[in-house]
N, C-alpha and C positions, 0 to 999 in steps of 0.2 A: 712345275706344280702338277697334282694329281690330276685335276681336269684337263690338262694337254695332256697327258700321257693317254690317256680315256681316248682322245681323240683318235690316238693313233691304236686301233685298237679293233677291223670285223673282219670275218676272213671263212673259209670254205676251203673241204675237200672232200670227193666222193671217197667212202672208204668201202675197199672191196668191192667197186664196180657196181655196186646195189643198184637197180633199174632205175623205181621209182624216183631215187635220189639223181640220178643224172636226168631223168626226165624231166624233175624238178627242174635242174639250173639250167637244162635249155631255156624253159617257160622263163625261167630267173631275167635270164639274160635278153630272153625280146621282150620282156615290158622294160626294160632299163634301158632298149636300145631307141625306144619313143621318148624317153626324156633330152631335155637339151639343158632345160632350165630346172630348177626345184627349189623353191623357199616353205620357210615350217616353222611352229614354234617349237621350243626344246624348254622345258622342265628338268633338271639336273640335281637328282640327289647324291651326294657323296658323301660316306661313313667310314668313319677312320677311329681307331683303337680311341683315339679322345673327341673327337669330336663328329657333328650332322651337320653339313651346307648346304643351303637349299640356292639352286639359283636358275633364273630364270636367261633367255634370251632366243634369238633368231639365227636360222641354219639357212644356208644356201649351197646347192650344190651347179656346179655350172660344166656341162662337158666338153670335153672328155674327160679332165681330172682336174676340178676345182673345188674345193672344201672348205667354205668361210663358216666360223664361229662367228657371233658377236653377244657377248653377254653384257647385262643391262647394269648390273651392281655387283661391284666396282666396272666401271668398263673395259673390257678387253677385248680384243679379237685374236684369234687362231685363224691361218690359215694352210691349208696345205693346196700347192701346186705342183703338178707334173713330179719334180723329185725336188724341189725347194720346200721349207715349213718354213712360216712367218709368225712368228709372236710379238704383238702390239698393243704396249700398255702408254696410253693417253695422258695418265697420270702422271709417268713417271717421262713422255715424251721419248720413247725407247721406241727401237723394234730390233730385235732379232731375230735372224735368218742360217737358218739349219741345214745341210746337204741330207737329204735322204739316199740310201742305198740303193743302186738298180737292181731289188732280188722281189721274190714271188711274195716274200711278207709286205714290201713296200704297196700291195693292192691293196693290203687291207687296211691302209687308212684311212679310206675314201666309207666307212658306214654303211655300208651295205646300198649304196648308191651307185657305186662303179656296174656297171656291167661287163668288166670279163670275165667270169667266173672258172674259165677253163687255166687262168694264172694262180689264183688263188686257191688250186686245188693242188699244185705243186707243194705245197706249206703245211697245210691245215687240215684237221680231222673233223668231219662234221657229222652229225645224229641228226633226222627230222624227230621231233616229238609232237605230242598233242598241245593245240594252244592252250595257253592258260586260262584265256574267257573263248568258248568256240564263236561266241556272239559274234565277236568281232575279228578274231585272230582265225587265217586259213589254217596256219600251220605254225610252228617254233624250232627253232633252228639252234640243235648246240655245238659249240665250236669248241676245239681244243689244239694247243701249238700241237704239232707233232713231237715223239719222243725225244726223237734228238735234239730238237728246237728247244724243249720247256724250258731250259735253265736260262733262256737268251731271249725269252718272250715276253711280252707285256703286260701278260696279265692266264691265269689262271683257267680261265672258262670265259665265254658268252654266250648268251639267250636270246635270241631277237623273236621276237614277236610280230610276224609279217601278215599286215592286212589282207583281208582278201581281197582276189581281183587285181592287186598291183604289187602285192608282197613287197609294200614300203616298210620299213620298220617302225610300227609304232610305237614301242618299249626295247631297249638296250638294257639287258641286264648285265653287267662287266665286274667278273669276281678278279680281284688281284692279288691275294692269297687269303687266308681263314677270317684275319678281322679286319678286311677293308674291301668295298664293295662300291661302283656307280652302279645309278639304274639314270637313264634316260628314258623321258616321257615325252613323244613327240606328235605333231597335231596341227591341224589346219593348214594342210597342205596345199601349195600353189603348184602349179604346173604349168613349163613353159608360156608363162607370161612375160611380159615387153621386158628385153634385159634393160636395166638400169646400172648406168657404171657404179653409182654409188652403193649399188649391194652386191655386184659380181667383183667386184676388185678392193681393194686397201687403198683408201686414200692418206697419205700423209700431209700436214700440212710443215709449214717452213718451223723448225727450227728441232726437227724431229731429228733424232741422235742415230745410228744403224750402226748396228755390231751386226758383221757376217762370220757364221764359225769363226763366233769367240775372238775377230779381229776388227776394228774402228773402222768402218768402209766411211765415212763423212757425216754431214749435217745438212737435210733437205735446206733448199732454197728457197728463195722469196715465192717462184711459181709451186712449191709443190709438189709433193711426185705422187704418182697413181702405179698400182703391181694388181699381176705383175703386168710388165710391157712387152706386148709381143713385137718384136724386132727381125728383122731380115738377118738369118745368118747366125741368130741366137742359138745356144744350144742351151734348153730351159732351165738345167742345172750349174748354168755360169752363171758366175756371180756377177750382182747388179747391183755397179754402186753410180752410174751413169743419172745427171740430175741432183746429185748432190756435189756440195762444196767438198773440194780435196783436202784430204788429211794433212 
């Protein structure tokens, strides 16, 4: 659906060495390197040739590379870890689970939250511009695939609007060609407060169905499963179907 694809979607690159601009992503990257934890609300408008969705819910980012969704109506959750994407609909008692690529666009899922910024400049074209409200916004940030990427990229342009002082994204603007368009409104920011497993991980309860790329890995059990599980000897792109009943 178009809200996951959004998700997978911030990214940076200095173009032509420009001072300011890498001056920029150092400061980028030591406020991002004080976060451990991050919860928010998110505001999600998405316009598409027929139709406006408005929807609401709560973001957590957990590091090094954790990215949960959870939206409120209908409920679902997104998550991306390391190189796994988790999609979990409650409704329908699903979750599927996606291999991401080991390449430099793979940073830019993480929202403008990751802090390497020196990966994500292998990818992506970026312009500082002036914020849109200076009130609140330090500076505005636009991004574009690079040329040889665009035909295999996500989406069009973004605009982030980064607070001052911490240069969090307060507004995601995400054009994905002429008539379809996210904007993300984001707000009440937590910082590194007490991790709680029930908002840093996915919990499944029993009778939860898992499709991993597109193949039947089982059906959670009586106990339950929690993602992801860090394990001795894992490699976090192996597939986890461990905790579930066998196919």
């Amino acid at each position: 659906m178009l809200a996951w694809t959004l998700v997978l979607a911030v990214c940076a690159n200095a173009e032509g060495g420009d001072a300011s601009l890498m001056e920029f992503f150092t400061t980028f990257s030591e406020s991002r390197n004080a976060i451990e934890l991050l919860e928010a609300t998110f505001v999600q408008t998405t316009v598409t040739p027929d139709d406006t969705d408005v929807s609401e819910g709560r973001i957590v980012y957990v590091r090094p590379k954790r990215l949960i969704f959870r939206y409120d109506d209908p409920p679902l959750v997104y998550m991306i870890d390391m190189l796994r994407a988790y999609e979990y609909d409650p409704e329908l008692e699903q979750l599927q689970i996606f291999d991401l690529e080991d390449r430099p666009e793979s940073e830019a899922f993480y929202l403008g939250f990751e802090h390497n910024a020196e990966r994500l400049q292998e990818a992506y074209n970026v312009r500082l511009l002036p914020p849109r409200d200076a009130s609140l916004y330090a500076l505005a940030l636009e991004f574009e695939p690079k040329e040889e990427d665009a035909d295999e990229g996500y989406f069009e342009k973004i605009t982030l609007q980064l607070r001052k002082g911490d240069y969090l994204p307060g507004e995601i603007l995400i054009i994905n060609d002429k008539e379809s368009h996210v904007e993300f409104k984001i707000s009440d920011f937590k910082l590194n407060g007490e991790p709680d497993a029930d908002k840093t991980h996915l919990s499944l309860p029993e009778g939860t169905v898992i499709v991993d790329n597109d193949v039947y890995a089982g059906t959670v059990g009586p106990e339950g499963l929690q993602l992801p599980r860090a394990e001795e000897g894992r490699v976090e792109s192996e597939p986890l179907i461990e905790g579930v009943a066998a196919p």
